[in-house]
C-alpha positions as CSV (number, residue, x, y, z in Angstrom):
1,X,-62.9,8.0,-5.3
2,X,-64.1,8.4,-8.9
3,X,-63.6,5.8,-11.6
4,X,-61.1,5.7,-13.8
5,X,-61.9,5.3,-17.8
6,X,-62.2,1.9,-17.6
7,X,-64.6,2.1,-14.7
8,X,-66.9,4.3,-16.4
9,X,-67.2,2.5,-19.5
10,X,-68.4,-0.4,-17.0
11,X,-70.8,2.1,-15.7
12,X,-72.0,3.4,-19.3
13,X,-72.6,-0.7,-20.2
14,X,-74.8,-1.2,-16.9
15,X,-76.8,1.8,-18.4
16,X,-78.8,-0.8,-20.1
17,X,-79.0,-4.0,-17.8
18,X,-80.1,-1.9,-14.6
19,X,-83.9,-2.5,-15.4
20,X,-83.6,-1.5,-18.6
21,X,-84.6,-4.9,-20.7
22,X,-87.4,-2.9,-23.2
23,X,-85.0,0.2,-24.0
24,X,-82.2,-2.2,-24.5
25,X,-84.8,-4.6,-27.0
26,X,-85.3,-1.2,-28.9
27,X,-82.2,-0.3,-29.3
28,X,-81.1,-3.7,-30.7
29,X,-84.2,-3.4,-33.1
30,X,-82.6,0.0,-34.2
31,X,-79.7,-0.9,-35.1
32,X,-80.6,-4.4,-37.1
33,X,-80.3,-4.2,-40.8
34,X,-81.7,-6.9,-43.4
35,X,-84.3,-8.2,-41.2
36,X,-87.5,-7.9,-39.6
37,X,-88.4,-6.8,-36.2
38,X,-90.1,-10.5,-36.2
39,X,-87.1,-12.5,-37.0
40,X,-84.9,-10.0,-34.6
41,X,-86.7,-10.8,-31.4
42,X,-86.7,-14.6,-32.5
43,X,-83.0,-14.7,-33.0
44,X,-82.3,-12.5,-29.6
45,X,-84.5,-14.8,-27.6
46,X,-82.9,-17.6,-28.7
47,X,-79.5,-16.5,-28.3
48,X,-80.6,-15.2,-24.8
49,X,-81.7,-18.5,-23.9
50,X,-78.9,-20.8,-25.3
51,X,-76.4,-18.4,-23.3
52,X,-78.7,-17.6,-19.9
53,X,-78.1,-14.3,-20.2
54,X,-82.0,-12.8,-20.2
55,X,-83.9,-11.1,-22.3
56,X,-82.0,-8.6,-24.4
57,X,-79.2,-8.1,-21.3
58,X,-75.8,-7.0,-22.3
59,X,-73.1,-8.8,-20.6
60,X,-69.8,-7.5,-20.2
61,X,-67.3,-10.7,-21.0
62,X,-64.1,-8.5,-21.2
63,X,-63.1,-6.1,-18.7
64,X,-59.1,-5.2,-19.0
65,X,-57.2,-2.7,-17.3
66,X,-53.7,-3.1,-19.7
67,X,-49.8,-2.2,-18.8
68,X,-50.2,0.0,-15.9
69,X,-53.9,-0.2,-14.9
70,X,-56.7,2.5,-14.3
71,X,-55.3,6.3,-13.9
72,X,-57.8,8.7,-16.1
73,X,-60.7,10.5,-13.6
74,X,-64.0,9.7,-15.9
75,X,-64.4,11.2,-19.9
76,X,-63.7,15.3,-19.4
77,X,-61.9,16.2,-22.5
78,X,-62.0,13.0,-23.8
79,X,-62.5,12.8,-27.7
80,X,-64.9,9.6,-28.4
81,X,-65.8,8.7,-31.8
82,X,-68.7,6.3,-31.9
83,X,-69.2,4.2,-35.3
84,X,-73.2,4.2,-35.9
85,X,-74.4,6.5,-33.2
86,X,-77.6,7.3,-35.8
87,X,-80.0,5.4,-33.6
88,X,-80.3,2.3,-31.2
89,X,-77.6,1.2,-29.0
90,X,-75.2,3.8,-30.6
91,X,-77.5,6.4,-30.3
92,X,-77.7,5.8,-26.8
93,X,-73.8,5.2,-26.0
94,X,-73.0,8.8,-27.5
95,X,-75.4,10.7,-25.0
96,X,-74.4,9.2,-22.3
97,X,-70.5,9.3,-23.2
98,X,-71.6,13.0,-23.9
99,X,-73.1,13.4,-20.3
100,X,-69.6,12.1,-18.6
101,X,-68.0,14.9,-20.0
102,X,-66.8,13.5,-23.7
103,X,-66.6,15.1,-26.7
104,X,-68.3,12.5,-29.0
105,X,-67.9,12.1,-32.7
106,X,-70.7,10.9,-34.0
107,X,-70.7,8.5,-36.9
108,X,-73.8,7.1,-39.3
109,X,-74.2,6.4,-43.0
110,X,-76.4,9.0,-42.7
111,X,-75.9,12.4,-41.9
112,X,-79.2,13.3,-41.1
113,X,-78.8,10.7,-38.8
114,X,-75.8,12.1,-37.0
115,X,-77.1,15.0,-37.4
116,X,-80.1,14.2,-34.9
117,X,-78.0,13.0,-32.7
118,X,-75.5,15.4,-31.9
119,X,-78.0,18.1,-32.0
120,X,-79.9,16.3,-29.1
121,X,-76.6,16.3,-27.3
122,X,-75.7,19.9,-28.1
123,X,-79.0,20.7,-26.6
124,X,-78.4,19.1,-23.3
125,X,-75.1,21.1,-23.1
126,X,-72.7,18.1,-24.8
127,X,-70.4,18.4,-27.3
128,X,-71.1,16.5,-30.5
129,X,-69.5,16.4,-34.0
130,X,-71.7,14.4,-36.4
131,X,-70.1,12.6,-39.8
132,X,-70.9,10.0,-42.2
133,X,-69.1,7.2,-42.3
134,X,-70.2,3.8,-43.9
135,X,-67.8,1.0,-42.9
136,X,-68.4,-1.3,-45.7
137,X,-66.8,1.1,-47.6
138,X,-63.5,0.1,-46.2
139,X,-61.2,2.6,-48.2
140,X,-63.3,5.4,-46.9
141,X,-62.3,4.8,-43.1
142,X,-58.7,6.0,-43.7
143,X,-59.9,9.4,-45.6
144,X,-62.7,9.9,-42.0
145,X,-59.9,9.5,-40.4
146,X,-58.0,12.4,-41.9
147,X,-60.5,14.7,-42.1
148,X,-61.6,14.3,-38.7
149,X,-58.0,14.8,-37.5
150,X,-57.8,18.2,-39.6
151,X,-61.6,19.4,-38.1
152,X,-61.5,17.8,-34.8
153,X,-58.4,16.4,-33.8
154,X,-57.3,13.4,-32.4
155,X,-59.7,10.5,-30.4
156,X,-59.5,9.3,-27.2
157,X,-61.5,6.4,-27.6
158,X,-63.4,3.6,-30.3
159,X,-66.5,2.8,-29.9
160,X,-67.1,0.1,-32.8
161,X,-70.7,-1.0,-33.0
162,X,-71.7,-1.4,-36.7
163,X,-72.9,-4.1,-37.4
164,X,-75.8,-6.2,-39.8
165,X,-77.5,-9.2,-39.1
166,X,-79.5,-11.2,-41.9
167,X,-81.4,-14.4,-40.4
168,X,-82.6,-17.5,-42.8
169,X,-82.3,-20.5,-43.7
170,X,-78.3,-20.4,-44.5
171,X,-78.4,-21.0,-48.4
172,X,-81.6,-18.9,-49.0
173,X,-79.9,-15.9,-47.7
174,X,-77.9,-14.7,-50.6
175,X,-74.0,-14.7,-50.8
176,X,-74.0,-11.0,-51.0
177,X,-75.5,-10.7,-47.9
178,X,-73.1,-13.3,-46.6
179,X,-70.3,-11.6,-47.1
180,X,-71.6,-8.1,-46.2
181,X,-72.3,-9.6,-42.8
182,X,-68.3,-10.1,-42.5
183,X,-67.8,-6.9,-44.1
184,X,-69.4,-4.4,-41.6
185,X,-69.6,-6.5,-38.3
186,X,-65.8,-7.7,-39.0
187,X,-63.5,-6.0,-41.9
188,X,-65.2,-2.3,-40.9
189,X,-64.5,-2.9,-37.5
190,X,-61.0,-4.0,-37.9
191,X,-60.5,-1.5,-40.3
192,X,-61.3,1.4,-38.3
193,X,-59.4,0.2,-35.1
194,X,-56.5,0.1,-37.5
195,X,-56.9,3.7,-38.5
196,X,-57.5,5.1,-35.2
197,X,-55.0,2.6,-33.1
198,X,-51.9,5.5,-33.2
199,X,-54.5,7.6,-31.5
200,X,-55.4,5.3,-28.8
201,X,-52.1,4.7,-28.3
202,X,-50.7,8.4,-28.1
203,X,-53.3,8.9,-25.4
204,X,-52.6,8.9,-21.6
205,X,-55.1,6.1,-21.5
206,X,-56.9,5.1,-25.0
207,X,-59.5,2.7,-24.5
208,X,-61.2,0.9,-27.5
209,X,-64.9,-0.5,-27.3
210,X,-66.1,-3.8,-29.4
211,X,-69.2,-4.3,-29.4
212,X,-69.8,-8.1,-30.2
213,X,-72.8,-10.4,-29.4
214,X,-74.1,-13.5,-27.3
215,X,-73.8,-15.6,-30.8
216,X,-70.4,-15.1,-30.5
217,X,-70.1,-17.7,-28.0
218,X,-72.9,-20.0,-29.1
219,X,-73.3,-20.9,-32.5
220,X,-76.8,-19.7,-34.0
221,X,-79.2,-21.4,-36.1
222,X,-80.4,-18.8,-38.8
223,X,-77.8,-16.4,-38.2
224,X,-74.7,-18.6,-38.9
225,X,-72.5,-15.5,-40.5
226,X,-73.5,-13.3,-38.2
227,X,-72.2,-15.5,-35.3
228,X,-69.0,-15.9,-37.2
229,X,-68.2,-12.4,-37.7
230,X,-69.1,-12.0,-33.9
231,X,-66.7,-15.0,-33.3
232,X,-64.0,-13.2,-35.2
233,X,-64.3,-9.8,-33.1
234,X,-64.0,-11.3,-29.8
235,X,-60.6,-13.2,-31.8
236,X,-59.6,-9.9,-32.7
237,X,-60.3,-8.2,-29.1
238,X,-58.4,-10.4,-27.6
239,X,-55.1,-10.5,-29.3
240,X,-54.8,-6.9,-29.6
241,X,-55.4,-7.0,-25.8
242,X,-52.6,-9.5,-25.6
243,X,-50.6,-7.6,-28.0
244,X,-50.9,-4.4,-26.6
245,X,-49.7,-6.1,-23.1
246,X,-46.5,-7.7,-24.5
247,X,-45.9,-4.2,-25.6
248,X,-46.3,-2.6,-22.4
249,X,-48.7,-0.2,-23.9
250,X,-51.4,1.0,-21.4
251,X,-54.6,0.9,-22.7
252,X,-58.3,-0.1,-21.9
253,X,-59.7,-2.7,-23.8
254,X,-63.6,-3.8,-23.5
255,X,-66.0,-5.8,-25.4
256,X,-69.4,-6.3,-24.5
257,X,-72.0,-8.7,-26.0
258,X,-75.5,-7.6,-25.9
C-alpha cells in the first residue's frame, strides 16, 4: 500500500534523521543568517541537549491527518512551493519533493539561488520553477502569489522554512535584528500561509509544512527572539489545525522542529 500525502511528507522528514546527523548540521548552517557557523553549532548543541533530541536531529512533534484522513497516493502532479529552497534544509526538501513526483516551486531571495536549484532538479528529470521571494518583504508575498498563479498555477502544498536566527547577549543584539527575527521566522510565514490557504484548501488534500525548531519548546539563552518567533509558529500551527478541523476541511498539517 503506498502512502498517502501525509505519509510521505513523514518519509521526506526521516530523510535527514536516518544516519544523516552531518548533512542535516550543514543544512542548518546553510540556512542561518546573522551569525557565525561558531555561534550556530553552539546554539544547536545546546538546544539539542536541553530537549534530548541529538545532535542536529529533526523531530517531527506534529503529525495530523485532518477532516477525513489520508487519501492522496504520494506527490505525482502535486504543485509544491517551497519558501527558501536556495540552499540548506530547503534546498534539500525541494529535490527530494521533486523525486516523489512534485512539481516544486522554488523560492529564495536570490534568483541565482533558485536558479541552481531547480536546474539541478530539471537535470535529474524533476520539474522545478525557480522565483524570488523575500518574506520580510511582506507586501510582496500577495503579488508572488499572483504571478505564480498566472505562470504556474495553483499549489498543492507550503513548505514554509524561512527563517533567521541572530545569537547574543539579548540587549547587545540590536532591535532591528530583534524584530527582523519575528519578521521572517513569524509574520513571513504567516503571511504566505494566508496567501496560499484558498489553494490548500481547493485541493483534494492540501497539506501545509512549518518548519519550526527545538527552541520552540525550551527557551534559549542567546537566542531568546528566535525561540519566540519559534514559539509563535507552533501557536499558529496548531490553531489552524484546530480551525481547519471545526471546519471539516480535510487537510494535512505538519510541523517539524529540527
Amino acid at each position: 500500500m503506498r502512502r498517502g500525502a501525509c505519509g510521505d511528507l513523514v518519509m521526506l522528514m526521516q530523510l535527514f534523521v536516518q544516519g544523516n546527523g552531518a548533512l542535516v548540521g550543514e543544512a542548518l548552517h546553510g540556512t542561518a543568517e546573522g551569525v557565525t557557523t561558531e555561534q550556530q553549532v553552539g546554539l544547536a548543541s545546546q538546544v539539542a541537549g536541553f530537549y534530548g533530541v541529538g545532535d542536529f536531529a529533526l523531530v517531527v512533534k506534529q503529525l495530523h491527518f485532518g477532516a477525513g484522513g489520508d487519501v492522496q497516493a504520494g506527490f505525482d502532479g502535486a504543485a509544491v512551493a517551497q519558501r527558501n529552497a536556495g540552499a540548506g534544509i530547503g534546498a534539500l526538501m525541494a529535490e527530494e519533493f521533486a523525486k516523489q513526483g512534485a512539481e516544486v516551486i522554488v523560492t529564495a531571495r536570490r534568483i541565482s539561488a533558485a536558479r541552481k536549484v531547480a536546474e539541478r532538479i530539471k537535470a535529474t528529470g524533476g520539474k522545478a520553477h525557480p522565483y524570488v521571494l523575500d518574506v520580510s518583504k511582506i507586501a510582496s508575498i500577495a503579488k508572488f502569489r499572483d504571478k505564480l498563479h498566472e505562470e504556474v498555477g495553483p499549489i498543492t502544498g507550503l513548505i514554509n522554512n524561512a527563517g533567521v536566527v541572530f545569537g547574543g547577549e539579548f540587549e547587545q543584539v540590536s532591535l532591528e535584528q530583534h524584530l527582523n527575527t519575528f519578521r521572517i521566522n513569524t509574520e513571513g510565514l504567516m503571511a504566505t500561509s494566508h496567501a496560499f490557504i484558498e489553494d490548500l484548501i481547493q485541493a483534494k488534500e492540501g497539506y501545509l509544512v512549518n518548519i519550526a525548531s527545538a527552541s520552540a519548546f525550551v527557551g534559549l539563552p542567546y537566542g531568546s527572539t528566535y525561540a519566540a518567533s519559534k514559539w509563535a509558529v507552533v501557536g499558529f500551527s496548531e490553531s489552524i489545525r484546530l480551525e481547519l478541523d471545526v471546519r471539516k476541511i480535510k487537510h494535512c498539517l505538519l510541523y517539524t522542529s529540527p
